[in-house]
C-alpha positions as CSV (number, residue, x, y, z in Angstrom):
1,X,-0.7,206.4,3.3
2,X,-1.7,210.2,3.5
3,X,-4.7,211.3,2.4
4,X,-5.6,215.0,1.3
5,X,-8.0,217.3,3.4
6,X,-11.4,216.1,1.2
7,X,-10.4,212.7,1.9
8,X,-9.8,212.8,5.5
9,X,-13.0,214.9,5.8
10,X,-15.2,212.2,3.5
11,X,-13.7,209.2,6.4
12,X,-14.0,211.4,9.1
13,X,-18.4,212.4,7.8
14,X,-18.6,208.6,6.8
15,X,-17.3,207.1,10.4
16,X,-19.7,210.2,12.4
17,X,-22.4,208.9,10.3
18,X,-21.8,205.4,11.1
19,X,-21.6,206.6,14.9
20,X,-24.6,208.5,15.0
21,X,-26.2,205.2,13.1
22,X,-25.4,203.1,15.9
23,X,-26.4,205.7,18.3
24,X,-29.5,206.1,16.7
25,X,-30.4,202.1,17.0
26,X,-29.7,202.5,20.6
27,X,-32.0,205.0,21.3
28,X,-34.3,204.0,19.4
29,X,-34.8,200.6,21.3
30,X,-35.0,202.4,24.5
31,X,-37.9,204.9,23.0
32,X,-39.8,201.6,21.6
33,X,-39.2,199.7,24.8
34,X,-41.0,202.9,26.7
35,X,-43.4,203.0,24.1
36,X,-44.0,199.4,24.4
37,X,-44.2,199.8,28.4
38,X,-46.5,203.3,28.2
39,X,-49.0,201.4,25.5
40,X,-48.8,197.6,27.3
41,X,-51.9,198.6,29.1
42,X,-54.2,199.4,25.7
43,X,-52.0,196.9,23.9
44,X,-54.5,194.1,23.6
45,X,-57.6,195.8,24.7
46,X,-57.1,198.4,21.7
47,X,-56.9,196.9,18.0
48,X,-55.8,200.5,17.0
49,X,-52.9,201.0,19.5
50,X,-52.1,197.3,18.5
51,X,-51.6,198.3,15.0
52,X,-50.0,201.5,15.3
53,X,-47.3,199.7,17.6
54,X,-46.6,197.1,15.0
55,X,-46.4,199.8,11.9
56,X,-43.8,201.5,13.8
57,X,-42.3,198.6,15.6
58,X,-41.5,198.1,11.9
59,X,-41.1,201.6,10.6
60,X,-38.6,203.3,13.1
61,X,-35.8,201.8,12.2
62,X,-35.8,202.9,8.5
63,X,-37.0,206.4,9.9
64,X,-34.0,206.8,12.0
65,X,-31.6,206.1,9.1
66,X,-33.5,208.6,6.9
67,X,-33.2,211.3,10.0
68,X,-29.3,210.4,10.9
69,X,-29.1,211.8,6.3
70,X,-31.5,214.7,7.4
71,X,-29.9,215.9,10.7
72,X,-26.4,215.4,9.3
73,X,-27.7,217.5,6.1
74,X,-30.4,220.1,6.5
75,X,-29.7,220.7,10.4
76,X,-26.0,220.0,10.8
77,X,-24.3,220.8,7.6
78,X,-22.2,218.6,7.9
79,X,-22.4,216.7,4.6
80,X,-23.5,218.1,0.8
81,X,-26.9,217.8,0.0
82,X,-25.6,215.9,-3.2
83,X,-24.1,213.6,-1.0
84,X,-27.6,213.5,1.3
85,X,-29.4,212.6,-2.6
86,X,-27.0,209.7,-2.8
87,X,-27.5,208.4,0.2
88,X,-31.2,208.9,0.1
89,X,-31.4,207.1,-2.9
90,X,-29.8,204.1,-1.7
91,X,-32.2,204.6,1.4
92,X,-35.0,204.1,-1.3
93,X,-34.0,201.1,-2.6
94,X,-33.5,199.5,0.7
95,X,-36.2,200.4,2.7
96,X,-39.2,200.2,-0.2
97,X,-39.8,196.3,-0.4
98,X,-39.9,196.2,3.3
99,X,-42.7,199.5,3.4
100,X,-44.6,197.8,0.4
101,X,-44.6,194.4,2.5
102,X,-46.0,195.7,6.1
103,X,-48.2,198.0,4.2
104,X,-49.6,194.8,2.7
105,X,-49.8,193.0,5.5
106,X,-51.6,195.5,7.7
107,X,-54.1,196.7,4.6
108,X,-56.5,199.3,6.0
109,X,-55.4,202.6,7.2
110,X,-51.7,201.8,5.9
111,X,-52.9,201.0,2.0
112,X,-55.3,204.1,1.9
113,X,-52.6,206.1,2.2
114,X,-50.5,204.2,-0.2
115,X,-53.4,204.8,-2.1
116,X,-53.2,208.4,-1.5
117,X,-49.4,209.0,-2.1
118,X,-49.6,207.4,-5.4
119,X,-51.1,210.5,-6.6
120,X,-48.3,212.5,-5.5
121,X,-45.4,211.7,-8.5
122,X,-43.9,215.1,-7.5
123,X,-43.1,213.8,-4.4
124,X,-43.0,210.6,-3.6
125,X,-39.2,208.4,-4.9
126,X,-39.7,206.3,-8.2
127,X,-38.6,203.6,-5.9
128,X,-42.1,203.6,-3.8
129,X,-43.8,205.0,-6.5
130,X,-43.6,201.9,-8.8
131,X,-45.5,199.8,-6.0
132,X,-47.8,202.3,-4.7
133,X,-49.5,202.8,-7.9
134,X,-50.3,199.4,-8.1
135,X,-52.9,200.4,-5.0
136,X,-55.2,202.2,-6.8
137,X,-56.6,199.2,-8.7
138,X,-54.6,196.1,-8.5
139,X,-54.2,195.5,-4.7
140,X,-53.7,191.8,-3.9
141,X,-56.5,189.9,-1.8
142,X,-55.7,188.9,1.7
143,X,-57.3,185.2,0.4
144,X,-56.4,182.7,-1.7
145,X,-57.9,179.8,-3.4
146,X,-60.9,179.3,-1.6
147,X,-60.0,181.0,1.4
148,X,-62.6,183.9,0.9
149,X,-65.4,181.3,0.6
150,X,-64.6,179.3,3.6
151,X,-64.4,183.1,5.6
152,X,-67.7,184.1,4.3
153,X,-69.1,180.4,5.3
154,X,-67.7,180.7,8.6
155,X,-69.4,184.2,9.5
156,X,-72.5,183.5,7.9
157,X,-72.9,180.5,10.3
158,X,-71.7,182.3,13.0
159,X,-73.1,186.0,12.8
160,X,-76.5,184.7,11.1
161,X,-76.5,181.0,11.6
162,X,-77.2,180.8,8.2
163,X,-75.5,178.0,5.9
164,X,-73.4,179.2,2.8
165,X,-74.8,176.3,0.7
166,X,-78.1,177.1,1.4
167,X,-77.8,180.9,0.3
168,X,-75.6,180.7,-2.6
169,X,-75.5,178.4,-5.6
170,X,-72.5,179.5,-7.1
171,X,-69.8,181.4,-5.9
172,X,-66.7,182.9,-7.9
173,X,-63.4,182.6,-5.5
174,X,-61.6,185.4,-7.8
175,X,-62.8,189.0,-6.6
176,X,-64.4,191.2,-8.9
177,X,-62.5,193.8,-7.0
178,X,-60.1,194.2,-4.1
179,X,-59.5,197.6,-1.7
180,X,-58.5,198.7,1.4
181,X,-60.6,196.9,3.9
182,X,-62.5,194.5,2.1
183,X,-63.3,192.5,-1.6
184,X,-66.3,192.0,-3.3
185,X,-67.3,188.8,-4.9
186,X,-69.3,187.6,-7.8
187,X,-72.7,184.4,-7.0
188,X,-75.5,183.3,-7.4
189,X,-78.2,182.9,-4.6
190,X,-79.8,179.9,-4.5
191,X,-83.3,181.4,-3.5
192,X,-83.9,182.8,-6.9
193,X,-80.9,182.3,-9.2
194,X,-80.4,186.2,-9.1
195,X,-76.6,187.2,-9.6
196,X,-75.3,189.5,-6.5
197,X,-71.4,191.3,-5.7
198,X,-70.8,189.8,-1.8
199,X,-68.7,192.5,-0.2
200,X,-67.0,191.3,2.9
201,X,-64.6,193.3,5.1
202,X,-61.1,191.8,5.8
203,X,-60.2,190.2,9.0
């Protein structure tokens, strides 16, 4: 079957783009292999290196495929920026649960600046937006059930050699309040039956 011009063109942008994907994937495993090899010696001795390495062990790949768009758009011209929109878009959709979930898991550093772009609603997709809002003041707690008691028990012991049950009477296992790097918690010392906010950082 023949195709006209825009079609031939549209194949001919959709198979470079699948090319320079695949080229992209390649490369990219041999930068995070070097990475990996360059870092190995701070790896474990350095909880920050540690950290960045597994944002971006997770990260790249969805950077890539947002660059491969941006090279083939604003630095090629080889497709429409239309076309870059719509593929953008689709990017958004994709790559936003998995963001949302390692920004979850790794808390800290990562959510504060969830926490920060949820301000910006000129800039940042509705597809991240609808998650990162939740950051500012519903952020879900790194514990569950009693999880949060039994941590606080643990260090007490261990850092003061102090027993829970012997400095608190009651304790609530639901968090007044959850952010960032830590959660604060609502009991009662046993000492005096005065009612404190526990703040304890998360592991």
């Amino acid at each position: 079957t023949k195709r006209c011009p825009a079609q031939r063109k549209l194949l001919g942008t959709h198979s470079f783009v699948i090319m320079l994907r695949k080229t992209f994937k390649v490369a990219g495993g041999v930068v995070g292999a070097a990475s990996i090899a360059t870092a190995g010696a701070y790896y474990f001795g350095d909880e920050g290196t540690k950290r960045s390495l597994t944002f971006w062990g997770n990260i790249f790949p969805a950077y890539l495929h947002y660059r491969t768009y941006q090279l083939l758009d604003r630095d090629l011209g080889i497709i429409s920026s239309e076309y870059a929109d719509e593929q953008y878009e689709k990017l958004h959709e994709k790559y936003s649960p998995k963001v949302k979930h390692i920004v979850y898991s790794m808390r800290g550093f990562y959510l504060k600046n969830a926490q920060t772009m949820s301000t910006q609603d000129d800039f940042v997709p509705p597809a991240y937006m609808k998650w990162v809002k939740d950051t500012q003041d519903n952020v879900p707690s790194e514990f569950s059930g009693t999880e949060a008691r039994e941590y606080v028990r643990a260090k007490m012991k261990e850092e003061l050699n102090l027993d829970f049950d012997d400095v608190f009477e009651l304790w609530d296992d639901v968090p007044l309040g959850v952010a960032s790097i830590g959660q604060v918690h609502k009991a009662v010392l046993r000492s005096n039956g005065d009612v404190v906010a526990v703040k304890l950082l998360v592991p």
